[in-house]
Residue, then its C-alpha position, 0 to 999 in steps of 0.5 A: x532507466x536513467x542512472x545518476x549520483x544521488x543522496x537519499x534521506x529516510x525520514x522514519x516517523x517513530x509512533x505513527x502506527x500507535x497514533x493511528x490506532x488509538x484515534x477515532x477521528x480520522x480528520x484530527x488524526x490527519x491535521x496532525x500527521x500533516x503538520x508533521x509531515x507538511x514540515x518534511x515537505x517543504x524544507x525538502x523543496x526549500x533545499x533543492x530535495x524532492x519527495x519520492x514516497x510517503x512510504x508508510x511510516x516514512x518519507x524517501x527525500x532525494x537529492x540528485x541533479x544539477x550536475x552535484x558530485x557526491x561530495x555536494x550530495x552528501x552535505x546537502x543530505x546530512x545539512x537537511x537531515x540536521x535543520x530537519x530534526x532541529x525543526x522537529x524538535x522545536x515546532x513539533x506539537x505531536x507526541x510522534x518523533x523522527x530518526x533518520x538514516x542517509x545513503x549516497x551513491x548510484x542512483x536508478x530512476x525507473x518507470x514502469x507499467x503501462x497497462x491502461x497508461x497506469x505507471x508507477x515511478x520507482x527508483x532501485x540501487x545500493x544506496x538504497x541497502x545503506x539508508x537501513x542505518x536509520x534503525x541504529x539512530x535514536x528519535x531525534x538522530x540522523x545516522x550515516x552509512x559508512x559510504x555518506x561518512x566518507x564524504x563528509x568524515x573531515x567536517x563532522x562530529x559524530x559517533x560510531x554506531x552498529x554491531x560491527x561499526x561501520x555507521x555513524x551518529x552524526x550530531x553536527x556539520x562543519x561545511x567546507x567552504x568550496x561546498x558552501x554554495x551547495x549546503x542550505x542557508x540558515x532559516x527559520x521556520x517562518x521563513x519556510x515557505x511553500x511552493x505552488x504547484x505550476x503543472x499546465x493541463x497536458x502535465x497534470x494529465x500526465x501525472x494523474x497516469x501514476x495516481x490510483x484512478x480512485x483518487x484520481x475521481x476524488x480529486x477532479x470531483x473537488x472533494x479531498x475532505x473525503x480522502x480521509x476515513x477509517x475503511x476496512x481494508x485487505x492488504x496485500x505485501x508481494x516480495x518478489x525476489x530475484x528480481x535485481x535491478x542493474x541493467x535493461x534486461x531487469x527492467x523488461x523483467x520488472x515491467x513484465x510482472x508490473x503488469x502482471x499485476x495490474x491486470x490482476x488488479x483490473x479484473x478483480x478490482x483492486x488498487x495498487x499503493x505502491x512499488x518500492x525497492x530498497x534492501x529488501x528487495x522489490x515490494x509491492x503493496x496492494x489494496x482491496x477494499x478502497x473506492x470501490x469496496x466489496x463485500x467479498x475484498x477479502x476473497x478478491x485480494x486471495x484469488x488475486x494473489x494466487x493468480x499473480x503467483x501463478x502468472x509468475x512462476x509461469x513466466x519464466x522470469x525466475x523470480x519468486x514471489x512472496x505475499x503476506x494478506x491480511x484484513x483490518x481497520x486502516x487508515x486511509x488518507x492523503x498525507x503530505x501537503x498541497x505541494x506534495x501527498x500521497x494517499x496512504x494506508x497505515x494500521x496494524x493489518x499493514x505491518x502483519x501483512x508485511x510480517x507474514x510477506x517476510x514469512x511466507x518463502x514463496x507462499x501466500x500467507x494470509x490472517x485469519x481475518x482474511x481466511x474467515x470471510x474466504x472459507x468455502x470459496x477457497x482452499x486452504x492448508x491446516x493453519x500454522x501459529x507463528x510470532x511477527x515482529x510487532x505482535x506478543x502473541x503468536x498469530x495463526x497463519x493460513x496458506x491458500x492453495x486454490x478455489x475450494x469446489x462449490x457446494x449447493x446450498x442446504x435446504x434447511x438451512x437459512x443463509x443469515x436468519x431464520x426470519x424475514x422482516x418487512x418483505x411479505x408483500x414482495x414475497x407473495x408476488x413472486x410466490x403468486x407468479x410461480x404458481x401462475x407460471x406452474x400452473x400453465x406449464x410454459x415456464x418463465x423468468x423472474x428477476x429479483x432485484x435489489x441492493x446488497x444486504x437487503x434479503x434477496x437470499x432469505x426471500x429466495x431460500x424461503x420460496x425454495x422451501x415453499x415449492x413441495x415437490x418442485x425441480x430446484x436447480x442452484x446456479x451459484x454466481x460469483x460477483x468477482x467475475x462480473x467485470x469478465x465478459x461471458x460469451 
C-alpha cells in the first residue's frame, strides 16, 4: 500500500444512462461515447493525469507524483477541470453533458487479489468522501471541496454551494506565478495529441493480469470490433461494509474477501467489472452473462452472491456484505481510447442493482427479472415493493435465502411444448434401442447429445411417457456444477 498527496477529478457524464437506452446500435453509440470520452483521456495525459476507472457513468482522473505538494495539486486539478469543460462546451457534438467534483488530499493506492494472478487496482482515502460535490455542480461546472478550495481560495472566482456551505463553484483560476510551472499551458484542441502506448511484452503481460481474462481473449485474437454489443447481463452490486481502509491490517481484510470473490466467480463463471472505493464505502460490481454466456446467468450470479455472503460472515472479518442483483439489457463495450479504455457495462439493470445494493442492509436482494429464470431452484422470501431512486414506480424486490429443494419432473407435463418438430428419425432410434436393451435384459446406456435449445428434454419427456410399465428414475443435473470436479 503506497500512501501520497494527491488530487482526484470525478468527471460525471450527465445523460449517459438515457443514451444508452435509447439506442439500438451499439457501435454508433460506442463512436460517440468515445468521442466524448477520448477528449477526457487525453487532455488528462497532456496534463501530467492518469485515468484510474471509467467508473460507469464517470471517469476518476488522479493527479499525484513528481514530488508536487498539495497546493500544486490543487491548481493542476482545478486548471483541467476548467480547459476540460471549455473543450466540452466547444467540440462536443453529443446531446450528453458533464460536471465535475475535485478533491485533495491523502491518497492510498493498492493492489489486490492474487488468486490465479487476477488483480484488481483500487485506490481508498478521504479524499475520495470530497469528490461527492460533484452532485452540487451543474452540466457545464466544476465544484470544489472545501479542503481543494483551501488551497486555491486566493486565485479563484467562484460561489458557494450546499445545504450547509462548505463547497464552491468555481468559474475561473487565476494561477500564482511560483505555480505556474505546475498548472498546463494554454492549447487548443488540435494541438491535443495522443500518446502511444510503449509497454514491452513482460509489461503487457503484467498488465493483462488486472483485465477480465474475457476480454483479455478478445483482445490478443485482434478482434475489438466485437467489444461492443447489446447482452443480457446479471449484475451484481456488493457493498461491503466495515471495511475501512487505513492501514495493513485492512488490506490483508480486504485481500481476504477479494479472493473470496474470485473464487466464486471461478467456480460459477462469472466476471469481476470492477472494485471501487469511495464515500460509499468498497463496492464491487460483478457481471454474469459476458463471454461466456449461459442460459441460467441468472441463477449463477445468486447461488453466487449467497455463497460470497456466507464465506463472509464466516470469516470473521466482521464486515457485512450488502448485494443488489438484477437482469437486463446492457451495454457492453470498451469505452476510452487506445491510450486508455476500459470495458464497461451501462443500462438501467445497472443503476437498480446499485439501488437495491444501498437497500438491502446485509441482505442480497434481487429484480424480478433475476427472481423469474431462479424460481424452483432457489428459495426465496415473500416479495417487497420498494421505490429506487431513478425508477417512478415502486419495484418488486425479492430476498434469496438459499437452494430450493429439487423436485422430479411431472409426468404429464411437457418441459416447453407439447410437440416435437423435425426429430421423429433421432426419436425412433432410441425408442428401438430401448426396446432392444429390454428386450435382452442386460441393460445399457444411451447418450443423447446435442446443442442447447435443440429438443433433448422434449424427446426424453416423450420416451418417458412411451415406456408403459417402465422403472423411470430422474437424475436432474446442474450445469453450474459442470466445472467442479466429482470423485
Amino acid at each position: 500500500m503506497e500512501v501520497m498527496p494527491g488530487a482526484i477529478v470525478f468527471c460525471d457524464i450527465s445523460g449517459f444512462t438515457k443514451f444508452i437506452e435509447a439506442s439500438n446500435n451499439a457501435e454508433e453509440s460506442t463512436t460517440t461515447i468515445n468521442t466524448l470520452l477520448s477528449m477526457v483521456v487525453r487532455l488528462t495525459y497532456h496534463c501530467g493525469g492518469d485515468v484510474l476507472k471509467f467508473a460507469g457513468d464517470a471517469v476518476l482522473v488522479l493527479f499525484s507524483g513528481g514530488g508536487e505538494l498539495e497546493d500544486a495539486l490543487a491548481y493542476r486539478a482545478v486548471a483541467f477541470s476548467l480547459k476540460l469543460l471549455e473543450f466540452v462546451a466547444q467540440y462536443n457534438q453529443t446531446e450528453l453533458q458533464m460536471h465535475l467534483g475535485v478533491g485533495v488530499g491523502n491518497v492510498s493506492s493498492l493492489h489486490v487479489g492474487g488468486l490465479a494472478n487476477r488483480w484488481e487496482h483500487v485506490v481508498a482515502g478521504p479524499v475520495l468522501a470530497q469528490i461527492r460535490c460533484v452532485d452540487l455542480a451543474n452540466s457545464g461546472e466544476v465544484c470544489v471541496s472545501y479542503e481543494a478550495w483551501e488551497h486555491i481560495r486566493d486565485d479563484v472566482l467562484c460561489r458557494e454551494v450546499g445545504p450547509g456551505g462548505g463547497y464552491f463553484v468555481v468559474s475561473r483560476l487565476h494561477v500564482a506565478e511560483h505555480l505556474s510551472s505546475h498548472v498546463i499551458k494554454d492549447i487548443t484542441f488540435e494541438e491535443l495529441g495522443g500518446r502511444t502506448s510503449t509497454m514491452t511484452r513482460d509489461q503487457a503481460t503484467l498488465a493483462a493480469n488486472y483485465v477480465p481474462k474475457q476480454i483479455v481473449s478478445l483482445l490478443n485474437s485482434g478482434h475489438t470490433e466485437f467489444i461492443c454489443e447489446f447482452r443480457r447481463v446479471t449484475v451484481l452490486f456488493i457493498n461491503l461494509a466495515n471495511l475501512e481502509i487505513n492501514h495493513e491490517g485492512s488490506l490483508d481484510r480486504l485481500n481476504d474477501v477479494v479472493n473470496i470473490i474470485f473464487t466464486q466467480l471461478q467456480h460459477f463463471e462469472g466476471t469481476l467489472r470492477q472494485l471501487i472505493i469511495d464515500d460509499k464505502g468498497t463496492v464491487a460490481i460483478l457481471c454474469f452473462g459476458l463471454r461466456p454466456a449461459h442460459p441460467d446467468d441468472p441463477v449463477r450470479a445468486v447461488h453466487t452472491a449467497l455463497n460470497i455472503q456466507r464465506e463472509i460472515r464466516s470469516s470473521g472479518s466482521g464486515i457485512v456484505p450488502s448485494i443488489g442483483v438484477t437482469t437486463g439489457r446492457t451495454y457492453c463495450a470498451l469505452v476510452g481510447n487506445t491510450t486508455r479504455a476500459e470495458y464497461a457495462c451501462v443500462g438501467s439493470s445497472v443503476n437498480m442493482s446499485a439501488r437495491l445494493m444501498g437497500k438491502a442492509k446485509g441482505r442480497v436482494l434481487c429484480d424480478e427479472h433475476t427472481y423469474k429464470p431462479c424460481i424452483g431452484r432457489i428459495a426465496f422470501q415473500e416479495p417487497e415493493h420498494m421505490m429506487l431512486k431513478g425508477f417512478t414506480t415502486a419495484q418488486r424486490v425479492h430476498c434469496p435465502i438459499g437452494a430450493a429443494t429439487t423436485t422430479a419432473p411431472r409426468h404429464g407435463a411437457a418441459p416447453h411444448s407439447s410437440r416435437m418438430w423435425g426429430r421423429e428419425q433421432e426419436f425412433e432410434k432410441v425408442r428401438m434401442w430401448i426396446a432392444a436393451t429390454a428386450r435382452t435384459g442386460y441393460g445399457g446406456m444411451a447418450v443423447i447429445e446435442a446443442d442447447s435449445g435443440m429438443g433433448k428434454s422434449l424427446m426424453l419427456h416423450r420416451l418417458v411417457k412411451e415406456q408403459r410399465g417402465a422403472r423411470v428414475v430422474y437424475v436432474v443435473p446442474s450445469a453450474i456444477q459442470s466445472i467442479s470436479p466429482y470423485v
